[in-house]
N, C-alpha and C positions, 0 to 999 in steps of 0.2 A: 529635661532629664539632667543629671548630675554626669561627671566625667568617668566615675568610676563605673556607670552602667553602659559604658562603650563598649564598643566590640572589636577584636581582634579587624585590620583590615578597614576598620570603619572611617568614614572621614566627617568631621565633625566642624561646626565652629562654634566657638568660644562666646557666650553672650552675657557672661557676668561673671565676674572677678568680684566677689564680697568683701568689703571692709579693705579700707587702705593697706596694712599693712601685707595683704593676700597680691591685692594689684601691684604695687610697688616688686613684691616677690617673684610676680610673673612677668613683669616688665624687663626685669634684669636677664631672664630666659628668653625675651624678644618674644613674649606671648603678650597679648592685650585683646578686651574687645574686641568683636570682629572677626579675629582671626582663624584661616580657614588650617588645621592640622589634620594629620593620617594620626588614631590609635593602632602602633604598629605593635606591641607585647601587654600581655595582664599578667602580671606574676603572681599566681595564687597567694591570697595573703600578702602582697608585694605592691610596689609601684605600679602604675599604670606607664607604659613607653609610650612617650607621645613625637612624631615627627615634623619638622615645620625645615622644608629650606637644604633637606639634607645633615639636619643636626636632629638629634635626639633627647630625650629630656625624658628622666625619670621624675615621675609626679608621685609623692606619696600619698599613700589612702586618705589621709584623713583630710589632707586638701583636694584632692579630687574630689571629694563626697560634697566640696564646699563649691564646688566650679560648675556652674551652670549652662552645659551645651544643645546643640540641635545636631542631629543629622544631617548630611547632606546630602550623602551616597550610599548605597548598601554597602556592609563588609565586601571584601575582596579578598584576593591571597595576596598575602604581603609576606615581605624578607625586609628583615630589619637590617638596617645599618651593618650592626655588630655581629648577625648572621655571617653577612656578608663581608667582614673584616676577617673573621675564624674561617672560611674556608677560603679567604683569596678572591670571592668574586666581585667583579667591576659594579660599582655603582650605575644604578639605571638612572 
C-alpha cells in the first residue's frame, strides 16, 4: 500500500522511496527505508502528518501516493505533536 492509504494512528514502515530524487528528499526529513513512523493527521485533500522520533513531517499527496508502506500495528488514538503544543500539554 502507498502512504497516503494510512490511517490516522496507524504505524507504518517505509519500504520504498521511488527514484533518487524522492529518497534523497526523504533522507533530509531523516525518513529512509526501513523506517518504522506513526501516521498521526490526514488532512483532507492535504498532507498526510507523519511522526518519527517526536518530529513531525508533513508529506504531500502526491509523494505519499509514490511512497510504498506496510502496516505494522493497527490505527490507535493518537495526539499529534501540534495538538499538543495548542493546548500546553506535555509530550508523551
Amino acid at each position: 500500500m502507498t502512504l497516503d492509504k494510512a490511517k490516522e494512528g496507524q504505524r507504518i514502515r517505509i519500504l520504498a522511496l521511488p527514484g533518487p530524487g524522492i529518497r534523497a528528499q526523504a533522507i533530509r526529513f531523516g525518513i529512509a527505508e526501513g523506517e518504522l513512523v506513526t501516521c498521526t493527521n490526514i488532512i483532507p485533500g492535504g498532507p498526510i502528518i507523519i511522526a518519527k522520533n517526536h518530529q513531525e513531517i508533513a508529506i504531500g499527496r502526491g509523494l505519499a501516493e509514490k511512497i510504498t508502506v506496510e502496516p505494522v500495528a493497527a490505527p490507535a488514538p493518537v495526539k499529534s505533536l501540534a495538538r499538543r503544543r495548542i493546548y500546553g500539554l506535555p509530550r508523551s
